[in-house]
ZANU-933002 format. One record per residue: residue number from 1; x, y, z of N, C-alpha, C in turn. Coordinates in steps of 0.001 Angstrom, whole numbers, plus 500000, padded with zeros to 6 digits. Each point is the difference from the previous one (the first is absolute). Layout:
SITE | NUM | X | Y | Z | X | Y | Z | X | Y | Z
...
// end
This chain:
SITE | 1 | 509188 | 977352 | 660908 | 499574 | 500144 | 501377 | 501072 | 499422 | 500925
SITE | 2 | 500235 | 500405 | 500790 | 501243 | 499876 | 501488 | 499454 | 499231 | 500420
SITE | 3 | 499988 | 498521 | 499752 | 500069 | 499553 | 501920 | 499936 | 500596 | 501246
SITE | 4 | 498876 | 499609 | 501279 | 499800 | 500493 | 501040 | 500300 | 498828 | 500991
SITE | 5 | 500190 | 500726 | 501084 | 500197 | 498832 | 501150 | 499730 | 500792 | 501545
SITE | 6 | 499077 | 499515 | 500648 | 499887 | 501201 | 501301 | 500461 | 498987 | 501065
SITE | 7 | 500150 | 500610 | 501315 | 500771 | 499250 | 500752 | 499069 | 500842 | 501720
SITE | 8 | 499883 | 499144 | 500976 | 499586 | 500816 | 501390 | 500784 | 500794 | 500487
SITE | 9 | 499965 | 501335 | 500200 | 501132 | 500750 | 500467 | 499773 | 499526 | 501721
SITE | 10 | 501130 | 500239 | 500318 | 500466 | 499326 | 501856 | 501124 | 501046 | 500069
SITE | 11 | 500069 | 500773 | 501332 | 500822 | 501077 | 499828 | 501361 | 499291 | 500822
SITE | 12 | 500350 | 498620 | 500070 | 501100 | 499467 | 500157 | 500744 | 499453 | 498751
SITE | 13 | 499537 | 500226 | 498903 | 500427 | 499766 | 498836 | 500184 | 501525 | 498701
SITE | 14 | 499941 | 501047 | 500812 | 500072 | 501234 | 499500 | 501397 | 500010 | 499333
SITE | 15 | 501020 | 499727 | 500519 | 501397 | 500250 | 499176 | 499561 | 498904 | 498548
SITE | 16 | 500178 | 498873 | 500599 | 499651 | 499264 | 498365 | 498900 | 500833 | 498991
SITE | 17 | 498589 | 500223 | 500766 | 499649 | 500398 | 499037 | 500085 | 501348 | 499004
SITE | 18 | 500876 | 500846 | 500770 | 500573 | 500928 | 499034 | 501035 | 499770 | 499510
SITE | 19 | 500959 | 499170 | 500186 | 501288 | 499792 | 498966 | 499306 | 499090 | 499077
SITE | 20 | 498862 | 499385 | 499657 | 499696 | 499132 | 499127 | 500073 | 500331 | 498617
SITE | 21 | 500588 | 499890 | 499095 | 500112 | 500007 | 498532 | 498705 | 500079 | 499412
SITE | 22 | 499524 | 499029 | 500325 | 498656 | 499440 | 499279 | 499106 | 501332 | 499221
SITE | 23 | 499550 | 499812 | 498663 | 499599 | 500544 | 499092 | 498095 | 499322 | 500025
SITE | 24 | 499217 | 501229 | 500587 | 499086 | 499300 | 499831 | 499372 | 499349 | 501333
SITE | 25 | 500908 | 500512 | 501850 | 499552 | 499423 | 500704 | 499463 | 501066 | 500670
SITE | 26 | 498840 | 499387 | 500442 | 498824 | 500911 | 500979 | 500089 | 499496 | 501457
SITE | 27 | 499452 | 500626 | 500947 | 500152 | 499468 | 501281 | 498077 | 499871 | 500229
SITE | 28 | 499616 | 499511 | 500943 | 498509 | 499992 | 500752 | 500208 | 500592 | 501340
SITE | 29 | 499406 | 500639 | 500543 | 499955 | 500452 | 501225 | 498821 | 500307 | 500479
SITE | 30 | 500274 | 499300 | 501372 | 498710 | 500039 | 500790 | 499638 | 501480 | 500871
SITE | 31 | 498947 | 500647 | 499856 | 499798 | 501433 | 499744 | 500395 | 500174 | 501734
SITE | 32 | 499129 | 499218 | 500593 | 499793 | 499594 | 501772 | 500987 | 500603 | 500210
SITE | 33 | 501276 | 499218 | 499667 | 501385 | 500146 | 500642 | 500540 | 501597 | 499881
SITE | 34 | 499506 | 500596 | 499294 | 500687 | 501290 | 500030 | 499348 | 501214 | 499775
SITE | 35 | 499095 | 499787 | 501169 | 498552 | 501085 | 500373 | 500829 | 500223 | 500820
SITE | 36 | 501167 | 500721 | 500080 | 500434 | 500682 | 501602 | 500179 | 501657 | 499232
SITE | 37 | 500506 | 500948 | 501755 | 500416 | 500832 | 499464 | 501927 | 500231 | 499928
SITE | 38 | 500615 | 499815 | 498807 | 501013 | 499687 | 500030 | 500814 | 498765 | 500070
SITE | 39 | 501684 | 500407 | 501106 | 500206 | 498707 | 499709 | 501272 | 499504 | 499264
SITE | 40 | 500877 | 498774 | 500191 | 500669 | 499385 | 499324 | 499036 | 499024 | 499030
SITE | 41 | 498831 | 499352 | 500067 | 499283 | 499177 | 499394 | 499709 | 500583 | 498896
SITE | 42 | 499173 | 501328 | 500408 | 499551 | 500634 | 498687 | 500961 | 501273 | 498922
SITE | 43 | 501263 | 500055 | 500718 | 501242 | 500455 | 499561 | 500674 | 498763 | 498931
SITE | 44 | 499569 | 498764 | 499972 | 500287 | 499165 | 498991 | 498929 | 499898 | 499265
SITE | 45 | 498804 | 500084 | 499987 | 499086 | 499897 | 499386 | 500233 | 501465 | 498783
SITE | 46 | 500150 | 500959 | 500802 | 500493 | 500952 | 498887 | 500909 | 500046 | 499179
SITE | 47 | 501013 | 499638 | 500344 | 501129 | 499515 | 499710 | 499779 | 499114 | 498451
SITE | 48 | 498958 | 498893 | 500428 | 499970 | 498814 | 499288 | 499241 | 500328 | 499102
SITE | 49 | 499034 | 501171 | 499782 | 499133 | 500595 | 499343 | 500358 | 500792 | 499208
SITE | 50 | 501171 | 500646 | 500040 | 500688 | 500726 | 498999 | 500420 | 499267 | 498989
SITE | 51 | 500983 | 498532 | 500412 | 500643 | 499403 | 498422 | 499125 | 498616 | 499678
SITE | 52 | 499058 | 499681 | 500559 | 499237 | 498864 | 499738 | 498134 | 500370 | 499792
SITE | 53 | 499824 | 499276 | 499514 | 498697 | 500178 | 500359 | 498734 | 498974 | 500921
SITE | 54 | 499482 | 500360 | 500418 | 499132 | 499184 | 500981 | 498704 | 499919 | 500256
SITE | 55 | 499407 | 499221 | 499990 | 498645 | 499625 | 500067 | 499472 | 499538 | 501751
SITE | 56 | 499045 | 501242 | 500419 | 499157 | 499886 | 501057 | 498999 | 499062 | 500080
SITE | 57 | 499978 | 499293 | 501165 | 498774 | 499071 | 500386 | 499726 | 500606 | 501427
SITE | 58 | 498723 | 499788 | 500488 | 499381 | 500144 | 501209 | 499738 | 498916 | 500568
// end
C-alpha cells in the first residue's frame, strides 16, 4: 500500500502544487470556492484535477 498525504488546496500555491513529485499526494478542496461559472480559480481546479487527485468538502 502507497502512503497518502492530502494537503488544502489554496489557488496561491497552484504552481507548487503541480510541480510536486510527491507519490501518493491528494489535495482537499473546499467545494464553496469553486461554484462559479468559469474563471482563473476554477481553470486551476481543472487543471489540478487532471494530475492529482482531490477530495471535496462542503
Amino acid at each position: 500500500m502507497t502512503p497518502t498525504a492530502g494537503l488544502g488546496f489554496k489557488p496561491q500555491h497552484f504552481s507548487d502544487a503541480m510541480a510536486s513529485p510527491a507519490v501518493g499526494l491528494w489535495f482537499e478542496v473546499h467545494a464553496e470556492n469553486y461554484m462559479v461559472d468559469g474563471g482563473p480559480r476554477l481553470a486551476m481546479l481543472e487543471e489540478l484535477r487532471r494530475d492529482r487527485p482531490c477530495h471535496f468538502t462542503a
